[in-house]
C-alpha positions in Angstrom: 17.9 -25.8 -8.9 17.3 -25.1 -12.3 15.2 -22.5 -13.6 12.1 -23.4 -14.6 9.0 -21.6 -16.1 6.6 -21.6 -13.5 2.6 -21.1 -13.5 1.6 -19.5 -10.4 -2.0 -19.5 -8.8 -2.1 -15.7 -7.6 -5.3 -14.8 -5.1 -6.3 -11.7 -3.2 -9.1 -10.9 -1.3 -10.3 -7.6 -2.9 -10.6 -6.0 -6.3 -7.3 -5.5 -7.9 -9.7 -3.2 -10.3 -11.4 -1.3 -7.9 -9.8 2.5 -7.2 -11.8 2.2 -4.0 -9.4 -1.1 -2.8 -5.7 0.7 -3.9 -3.4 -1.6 -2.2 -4.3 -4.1 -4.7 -1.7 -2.7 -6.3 1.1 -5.1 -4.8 -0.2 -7.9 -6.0 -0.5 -6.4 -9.4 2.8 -5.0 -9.8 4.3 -8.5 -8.5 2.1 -10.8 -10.6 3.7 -8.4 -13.9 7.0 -8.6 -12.9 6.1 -12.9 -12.8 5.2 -12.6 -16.4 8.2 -10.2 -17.1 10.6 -12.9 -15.9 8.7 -15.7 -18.2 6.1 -17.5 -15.5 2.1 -17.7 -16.6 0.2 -16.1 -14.0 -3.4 -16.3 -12.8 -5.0 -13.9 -10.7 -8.1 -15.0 -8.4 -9.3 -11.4 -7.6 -13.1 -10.4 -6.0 -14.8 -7.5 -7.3 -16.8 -5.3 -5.1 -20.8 -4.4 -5.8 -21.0 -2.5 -8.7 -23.0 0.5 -6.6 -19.8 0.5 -4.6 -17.0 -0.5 -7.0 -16.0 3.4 -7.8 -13.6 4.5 -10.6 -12.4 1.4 -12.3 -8.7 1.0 -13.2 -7.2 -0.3 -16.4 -7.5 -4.0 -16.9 -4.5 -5.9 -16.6 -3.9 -7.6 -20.2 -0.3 -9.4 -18.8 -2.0 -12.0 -16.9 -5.4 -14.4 -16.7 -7.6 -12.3 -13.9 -10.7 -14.5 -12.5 -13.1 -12.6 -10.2 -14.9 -15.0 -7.5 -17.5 -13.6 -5.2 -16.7 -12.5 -2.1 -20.3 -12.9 -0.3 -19.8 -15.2 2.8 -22.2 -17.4 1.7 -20.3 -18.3 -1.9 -17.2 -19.5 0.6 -17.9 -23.4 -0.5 -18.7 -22.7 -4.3 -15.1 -20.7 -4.1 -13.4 -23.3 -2.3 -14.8 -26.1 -5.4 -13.7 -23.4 -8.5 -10.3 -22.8 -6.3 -9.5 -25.9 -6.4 -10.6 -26.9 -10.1 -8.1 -24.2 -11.1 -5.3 -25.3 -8.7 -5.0 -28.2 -10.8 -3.9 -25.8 -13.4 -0.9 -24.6 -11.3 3.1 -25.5 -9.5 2.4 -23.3 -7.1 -0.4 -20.9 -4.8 0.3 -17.6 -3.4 -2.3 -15.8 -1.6 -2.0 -12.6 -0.1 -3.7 -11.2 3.3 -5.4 -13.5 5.8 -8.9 -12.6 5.1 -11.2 -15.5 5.0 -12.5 -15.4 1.4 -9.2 -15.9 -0.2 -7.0 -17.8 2.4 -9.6 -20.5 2.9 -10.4 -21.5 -0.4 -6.3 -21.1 -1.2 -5.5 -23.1 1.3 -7.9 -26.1 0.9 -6.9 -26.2 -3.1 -3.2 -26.2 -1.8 -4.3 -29.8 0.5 -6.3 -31.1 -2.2 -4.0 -31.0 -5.0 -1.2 -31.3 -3.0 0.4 -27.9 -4.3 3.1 -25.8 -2.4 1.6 -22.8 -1.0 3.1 -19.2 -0.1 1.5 -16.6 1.7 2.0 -12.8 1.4 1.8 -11.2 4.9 1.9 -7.2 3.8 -0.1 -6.4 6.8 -1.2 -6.9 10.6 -4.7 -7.1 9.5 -5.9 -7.5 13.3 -4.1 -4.6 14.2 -5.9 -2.8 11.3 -9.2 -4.1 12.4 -8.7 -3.7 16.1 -8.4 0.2 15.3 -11.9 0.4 15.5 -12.8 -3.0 16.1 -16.9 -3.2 15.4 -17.5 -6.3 16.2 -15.3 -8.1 19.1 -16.5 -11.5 17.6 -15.0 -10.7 14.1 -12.1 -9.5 15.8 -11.2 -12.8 17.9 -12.0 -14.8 14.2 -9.4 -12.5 12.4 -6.7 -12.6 15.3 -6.7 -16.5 15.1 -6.6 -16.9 11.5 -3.7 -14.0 11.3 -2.1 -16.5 13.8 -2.9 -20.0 12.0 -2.4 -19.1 8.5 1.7 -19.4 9.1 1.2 -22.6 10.8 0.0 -24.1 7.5 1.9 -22.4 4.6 5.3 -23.7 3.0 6.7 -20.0 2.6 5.9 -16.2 3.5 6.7 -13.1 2.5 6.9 -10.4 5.0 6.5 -6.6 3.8 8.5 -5.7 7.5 10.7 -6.4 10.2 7.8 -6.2 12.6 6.0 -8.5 10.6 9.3 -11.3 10.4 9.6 -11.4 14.2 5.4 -12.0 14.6 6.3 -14.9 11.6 8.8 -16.4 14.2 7.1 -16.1 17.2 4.5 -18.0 16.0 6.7 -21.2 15.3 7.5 -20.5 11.1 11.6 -20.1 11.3 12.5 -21.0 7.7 12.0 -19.8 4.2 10.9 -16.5 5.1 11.8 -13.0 3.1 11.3 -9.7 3.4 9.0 -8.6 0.6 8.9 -4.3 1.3 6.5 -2.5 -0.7 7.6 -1.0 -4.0 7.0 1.5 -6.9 7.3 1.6 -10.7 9.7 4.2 -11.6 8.3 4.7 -15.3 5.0 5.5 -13.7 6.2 8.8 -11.7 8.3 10.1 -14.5 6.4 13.5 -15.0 8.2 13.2 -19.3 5.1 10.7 -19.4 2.4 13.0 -18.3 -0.7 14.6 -20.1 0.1 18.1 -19.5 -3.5 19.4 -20.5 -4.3 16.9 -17.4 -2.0 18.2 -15.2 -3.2 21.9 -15.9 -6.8 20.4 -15.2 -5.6 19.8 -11.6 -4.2 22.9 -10.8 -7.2 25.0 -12.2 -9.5 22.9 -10.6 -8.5 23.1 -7.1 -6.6 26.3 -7.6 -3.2 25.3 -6.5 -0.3 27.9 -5.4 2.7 27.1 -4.2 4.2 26.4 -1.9 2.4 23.4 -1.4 2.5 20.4 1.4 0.6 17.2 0.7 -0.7 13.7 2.1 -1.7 10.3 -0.3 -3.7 7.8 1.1 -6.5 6.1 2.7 -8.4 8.6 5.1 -9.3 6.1 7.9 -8.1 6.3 11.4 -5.4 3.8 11.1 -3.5 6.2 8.6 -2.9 9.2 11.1 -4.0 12.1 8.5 -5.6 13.9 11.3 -1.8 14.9 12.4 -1.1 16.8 9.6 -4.2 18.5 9.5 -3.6 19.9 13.3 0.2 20.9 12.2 -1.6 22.8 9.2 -3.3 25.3 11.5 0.0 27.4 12.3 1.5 26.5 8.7 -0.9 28.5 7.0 -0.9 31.3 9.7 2.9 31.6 8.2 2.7 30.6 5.1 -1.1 32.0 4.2 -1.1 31.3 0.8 -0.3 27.7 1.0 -2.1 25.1 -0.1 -2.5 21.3 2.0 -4.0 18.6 -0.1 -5.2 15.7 1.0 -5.0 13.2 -2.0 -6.7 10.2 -1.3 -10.8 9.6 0.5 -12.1 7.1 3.0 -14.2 6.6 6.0 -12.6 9.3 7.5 -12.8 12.1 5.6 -16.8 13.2 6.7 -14.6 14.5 10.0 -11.6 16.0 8.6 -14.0 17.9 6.5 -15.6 19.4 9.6 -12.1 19.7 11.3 -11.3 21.6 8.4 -14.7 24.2 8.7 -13.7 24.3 12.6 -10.4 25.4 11.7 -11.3 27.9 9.3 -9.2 25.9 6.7 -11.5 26.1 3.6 -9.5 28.1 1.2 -5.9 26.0 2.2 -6.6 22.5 2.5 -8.3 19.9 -0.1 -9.8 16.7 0.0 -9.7 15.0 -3.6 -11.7 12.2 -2.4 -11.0 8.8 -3.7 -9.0 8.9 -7.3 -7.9 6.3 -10.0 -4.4 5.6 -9.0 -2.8 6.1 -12.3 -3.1 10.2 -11.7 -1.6 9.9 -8.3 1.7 10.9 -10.0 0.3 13.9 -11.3 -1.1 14.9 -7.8 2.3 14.3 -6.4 4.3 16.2 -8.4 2.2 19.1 -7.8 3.3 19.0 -4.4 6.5 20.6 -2.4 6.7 18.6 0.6 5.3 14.6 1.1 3.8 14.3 4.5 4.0 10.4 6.0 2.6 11.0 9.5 2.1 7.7 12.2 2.0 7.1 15.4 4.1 4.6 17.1 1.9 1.3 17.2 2.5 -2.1 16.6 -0.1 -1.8 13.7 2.2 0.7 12.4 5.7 -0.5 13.0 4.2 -3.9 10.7 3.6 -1.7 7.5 5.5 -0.9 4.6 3.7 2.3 3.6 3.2 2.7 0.3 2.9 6.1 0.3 6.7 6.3 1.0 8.0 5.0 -1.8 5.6 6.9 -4.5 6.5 10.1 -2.9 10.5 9.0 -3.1 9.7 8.3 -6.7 8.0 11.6 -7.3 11.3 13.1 -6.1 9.2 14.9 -3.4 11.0 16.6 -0.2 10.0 14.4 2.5 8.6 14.8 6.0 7.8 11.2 8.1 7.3 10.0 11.2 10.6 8.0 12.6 8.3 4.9 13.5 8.8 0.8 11.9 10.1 0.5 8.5 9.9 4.6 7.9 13.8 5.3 8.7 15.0 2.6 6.9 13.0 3.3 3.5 13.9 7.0 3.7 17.5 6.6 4.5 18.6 10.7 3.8 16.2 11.0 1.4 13.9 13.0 3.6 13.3 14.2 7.5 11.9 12.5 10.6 9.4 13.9 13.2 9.0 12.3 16.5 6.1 10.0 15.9 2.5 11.0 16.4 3.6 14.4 17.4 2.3 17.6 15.5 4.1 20.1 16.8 7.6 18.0 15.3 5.8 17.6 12.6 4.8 21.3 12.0 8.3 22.6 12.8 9.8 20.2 10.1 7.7 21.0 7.5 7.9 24.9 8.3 11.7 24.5 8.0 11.3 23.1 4.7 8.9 25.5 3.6 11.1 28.3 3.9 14.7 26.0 2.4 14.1 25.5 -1.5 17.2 24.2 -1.6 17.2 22.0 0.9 14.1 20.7 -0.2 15.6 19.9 -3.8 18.2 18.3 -2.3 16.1 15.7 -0.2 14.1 15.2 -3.2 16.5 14.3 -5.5 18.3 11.9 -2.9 14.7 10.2 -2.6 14.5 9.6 -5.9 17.7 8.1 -6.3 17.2 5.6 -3.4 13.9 5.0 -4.7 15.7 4.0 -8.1 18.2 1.7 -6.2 15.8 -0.1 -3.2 12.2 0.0 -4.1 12.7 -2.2 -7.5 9.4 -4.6 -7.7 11.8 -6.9 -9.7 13.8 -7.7 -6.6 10.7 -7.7 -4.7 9.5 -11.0 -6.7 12.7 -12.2 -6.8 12.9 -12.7 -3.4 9.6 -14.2 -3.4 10.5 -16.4 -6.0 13.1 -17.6 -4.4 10.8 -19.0 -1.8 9.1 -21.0 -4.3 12.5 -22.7 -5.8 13.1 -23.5 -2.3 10.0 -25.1 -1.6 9.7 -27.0 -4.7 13.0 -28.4 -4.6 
């Protein structure tokens, strides 16, 4: 098939704006890389409450970005603007199953008979399920999660797990595998404000060596492991520092781990940040801690985490669980999964090895350089399209 200019129909559920909703960022970096290969995008995004909304990212100028509401009760008003704007497109790609996006995505898709791919970078049931407050919710989320690729031309799967769900579920063709990437240019520390990197140090004091964790502090991310490993690190090491980059619903309790343990004057909380100083945070850091259990939640993600802290060039410690081994390859060292005392002995040994821990680093970056390119990324999902609107 010849190569056309395409105008894609983009939608997410949450607020590609919002530092408080970071994993918008996939669907941000893909929709540039669109433009960058000479397809019009447009975004459907939907904004939190202001009250809530937190530190607010740059705007993305590459791209059209048209916030809906995401109240409930706005769900047939979205459905009617959805499909108004569908005219407009060749193609729809939504990402997640979540209701407020899928629905209105999907009904514009039947109505103006457009192809339609979905992005699947997430169990989202599995996620839910964690905690699971309402069972009712729960059983709604599960059956969409399992209709949605019953009614889609294409999907992208961000891991293996993920694939073999697709295919148990009846949807054998015109699948890839869409991993979770970085931008290089965006970790290269020759681009940093120095004065703003000094800022950080001063401000929460930071020696090294240091050991950190980026992310999302609710329970499905595991950061309570490395916080249990850090109570013998820093009876060796007494002057280290653990930070915790990153905030969430989670992070009231570490807090009072953290008093328990006597930890005040070695581990931080940053609370939530804008994600364009992650890089900063990370390269303040020794060792990049990616602790997990071994869940099927889990084994279906493609942490993002991974990849900045392989494009950081940090020394690596993970958990050998899903997609992990395979994005690390020898560009870092695994822990038996959801245990702290592997993961306390790993990062001890790295502690005391600079060497060893410059070596891993620079291997990470490398293979960061060479896999985790979100040019291939929308390649592959743009090869889905050709193939559906051949």
């Amino acid at each position: 098939m010849k190569k056309q200019k395409l105008k894609i129909l983009m939608v997410h559920p949450h607020d590609i704006y919002s530092s408080n909703e970071p994993w918008t960022i996939r669907v941000r970096e893909i929709a540039k890389q669109f433009v960058k290969k000479g397809h019009v995008v447009k975004l459907v995004y939907f904004p939190l409450p202001k009250k809530i909304r937190g530190k607010i990212i740059s705007k993305c100028n590459e791209f059209e970005t048209i916030p809906f509401n995401r109240h409930w009760w706005k769900i047939f008003t979205n459905i009617l603007r959805m499909n108004k704007i569908a005219k407009w497109a060749d193609i729809i790609h939504f990402q997640k199953c979540f209701t407020n996006a899928s629905i209105p995505a999907i009904f514009a898709s039947v109505f103006q008979n457009k192809p339609i791919h979905y992005d699947w970078d997430d169990w989202e049931y599995g996620i839910y399920n964690y905690s699971s407050p309402s069972k009712f919710y729960g059983t709604y989320l599960n059956f969409l999660e399992k209709t949605i690729p019953k009614v889609v031309d294409s999907i992208s799967c961000a891991s293996d797990e993920l694939i073999t769900m697709t295919k148990n579920l009846g949807f054998k063709e015109k699948i890839v595998k869409s991993n979770i990437c970085v931008n290089m240019d965006t970790f290269n520390d020759k681009n940093f404000d120095k004065n703003l990197l000094n800022e950080i140090i001063k401000k929460y004091n930071i020696n090294f060596p240091t050991v950190g964790y980026l992310g999302q502090l609710h329970g499905a991310q595991y950061a309570y492991l490395l916080l249990e490993a850090s109570k013998n690190i820093v009876l060796k090491y007494p002057d280290a520092k653990i930070i915790f980059v990153g905030g969430g619903s989670e992070q009231y309790r570490l807090e009072k781990k953290i008093k328990e343990y006597k930890l005040e004057k070695n581990v931080i909380i940053t609370g939530l940040i804008k994600h364009d100083i992650v890089p900063y945070y990370l390269n303040l850091i020794d060792i990049a801690v990616a602790c997990f259990e071994d869940t099927k939640q889990v084994r279906c993600k493609s942490p993002l985490k991974i990849g900045e802290y392989m494009a950081s060039g940090r020394a690596i410690v993970a958990s050998d669980v899903g997609e992990v081994p395979w994005m690390i390859g020898d560009a870092g060292i695994l822990t038996k999964a959801g245990d702290v005392k592997s993961l306390e002995i790993e990062i001890l040994n790295l502690l005391k090895d600079e060497k060893l821990r410059e070596k891993i680093g620079k291997n990470a970056k490398d293979r960061a350089k060479e896999q985790f390119s979100w040019s291939k990324t929308s390649d592959k999902i743009l090869s889905c399209y050709e193939s559906i609107l051949k």
